[in-house]
C-alpha positions as CSV (number, residue, x, y, z in Angstrom):
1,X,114.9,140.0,50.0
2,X,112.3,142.6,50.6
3,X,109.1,142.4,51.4
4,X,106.5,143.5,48.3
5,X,105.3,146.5,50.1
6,X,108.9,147.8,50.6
7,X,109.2,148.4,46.6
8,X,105.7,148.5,45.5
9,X,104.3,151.7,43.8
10,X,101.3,152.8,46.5
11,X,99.3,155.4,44.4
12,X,97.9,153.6,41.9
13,X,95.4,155.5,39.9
14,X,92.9,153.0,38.7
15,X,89.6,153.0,36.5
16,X,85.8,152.3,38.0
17,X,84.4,149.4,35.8
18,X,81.7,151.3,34.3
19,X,83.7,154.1,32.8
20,X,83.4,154.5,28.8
21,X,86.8,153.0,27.0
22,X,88.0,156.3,25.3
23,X,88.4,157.3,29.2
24,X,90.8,154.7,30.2
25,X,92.7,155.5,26.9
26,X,93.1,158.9,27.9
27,X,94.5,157.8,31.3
28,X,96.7,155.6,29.9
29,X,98.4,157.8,27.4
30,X,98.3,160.0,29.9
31,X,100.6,157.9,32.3
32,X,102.6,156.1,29.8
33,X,101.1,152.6,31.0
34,X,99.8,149.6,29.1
35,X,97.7,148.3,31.8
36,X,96.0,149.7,34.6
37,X,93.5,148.0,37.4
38,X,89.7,148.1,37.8
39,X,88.3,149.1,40.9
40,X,85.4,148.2,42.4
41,X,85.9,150.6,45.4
42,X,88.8,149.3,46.8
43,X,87.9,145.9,45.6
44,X,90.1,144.4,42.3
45,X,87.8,143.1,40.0
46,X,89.8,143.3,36.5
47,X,92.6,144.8,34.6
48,X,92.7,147.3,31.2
49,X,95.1,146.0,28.8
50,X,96.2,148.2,25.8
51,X,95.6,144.7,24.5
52,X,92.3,144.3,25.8
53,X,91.4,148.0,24.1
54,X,92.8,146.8,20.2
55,X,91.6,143.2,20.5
56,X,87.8,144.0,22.2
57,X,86.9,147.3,21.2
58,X,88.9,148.8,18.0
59,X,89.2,145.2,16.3
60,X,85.2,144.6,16.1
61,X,84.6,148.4,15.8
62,X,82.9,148.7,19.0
63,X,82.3,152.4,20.2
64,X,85.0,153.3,22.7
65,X,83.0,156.3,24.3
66,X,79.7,153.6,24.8
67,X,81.6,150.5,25.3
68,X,81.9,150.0,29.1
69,X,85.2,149.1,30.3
70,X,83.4,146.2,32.5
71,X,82.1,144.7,29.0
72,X,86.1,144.6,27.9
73,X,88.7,144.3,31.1
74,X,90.5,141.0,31.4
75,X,88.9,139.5,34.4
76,X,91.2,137.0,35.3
77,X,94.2,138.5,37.3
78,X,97.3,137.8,39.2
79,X,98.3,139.4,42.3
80,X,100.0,139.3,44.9
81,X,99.9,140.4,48.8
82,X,102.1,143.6,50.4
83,X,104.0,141.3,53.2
84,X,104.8,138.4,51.0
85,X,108.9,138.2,49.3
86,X,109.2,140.5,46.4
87,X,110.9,137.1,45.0
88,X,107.4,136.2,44.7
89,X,106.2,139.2,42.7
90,X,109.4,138.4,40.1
91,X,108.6,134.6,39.9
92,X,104.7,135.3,38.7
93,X,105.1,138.1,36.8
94,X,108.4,136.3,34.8
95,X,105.8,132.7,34.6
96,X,102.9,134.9,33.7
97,X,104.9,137.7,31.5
98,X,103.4,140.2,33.6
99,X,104.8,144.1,33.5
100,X,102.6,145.2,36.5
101,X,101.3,143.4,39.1
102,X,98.5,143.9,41.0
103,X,99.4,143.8,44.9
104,X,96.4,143.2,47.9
105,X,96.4,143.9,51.3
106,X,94.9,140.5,53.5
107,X,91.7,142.6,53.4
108,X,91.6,142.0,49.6
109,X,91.7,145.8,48.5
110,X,94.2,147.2,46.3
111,X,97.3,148.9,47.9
112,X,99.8,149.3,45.3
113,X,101.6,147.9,42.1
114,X,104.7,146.4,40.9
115,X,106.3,147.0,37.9
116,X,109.2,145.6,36.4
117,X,110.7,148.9,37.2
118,X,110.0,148.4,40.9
119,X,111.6,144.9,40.8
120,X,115.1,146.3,39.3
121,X,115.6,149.8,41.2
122,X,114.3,148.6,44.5
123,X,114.6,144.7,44.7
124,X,117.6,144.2,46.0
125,X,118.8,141.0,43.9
126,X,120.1,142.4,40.5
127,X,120.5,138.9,38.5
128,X,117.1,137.8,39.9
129,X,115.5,141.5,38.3
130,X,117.4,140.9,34.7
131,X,116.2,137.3,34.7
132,X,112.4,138.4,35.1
133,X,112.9,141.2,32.4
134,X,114.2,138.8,30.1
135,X,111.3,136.3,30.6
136,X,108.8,138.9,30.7
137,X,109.9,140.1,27.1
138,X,110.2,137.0,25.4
């Protein structure tokens, strides 16, 4: 099994936490993603769901070019580190029905993502892949 930093996704564009909303919807359109992290420098400090932007900011009728994405982002995450098993990236994102996952160098800054995508092309265990997929979308 590989390692996490062997199929993880290294340039990950990401959004500062006090950009307005409409921005990160323009990024995400823009890269045909649901989800994308928050940065604090290098430092994770939240993720942008396309869930977070309908539930937070369209549902109360909140102004997505004032509304901060720091006043929206979901701040509790789950990551995981570069040199761990990419088995490990498949069992939290299938327990948490997670499509990307945030991945942290030792140092705690952002160095890539893994996306269900990543787990089937590059993660060598075929069954293991379809299994996550399948508990991801239920």
């Amino acid at each position: 099994m590989p390692q996490i930093k062997d199929i993880m996704t290294r340039d990950v564009e990401v959004l500062s936490p006090d950009a307005p909303v409409a921005d990160a919807a323009v990024q995400m359109a823009r890269l045909n993603v649901g989800s994308i992290p928050v940065c604090d420098g290098k430092r994770l400090v939240g993720m942008l769901t396309d869930r977070d932007l309908v539930v937070r900011v369209i549902a109360p009728g909140r102004e997505p070019k004032m509304t901060r994405i720091k006043e929206v982002m979901t701040e509790e995450m789950h990551f995981c580190y570069e040199d761990e098993d990419s088995a490990q990236a498949g069992r939290l994102m299938s327990e948490r029905q997670i499509r990307r996952l945030p991945i942290l160098s030792r140092s705690q800054h952002l160095v890539g993502i893994v996306s269900l995508g990543d787990l089937a092309t590059k993660g060598g265990d075929a069954a293991a892949s379809s299994g996550v997929l399948q508990h991801v979308s239920s």
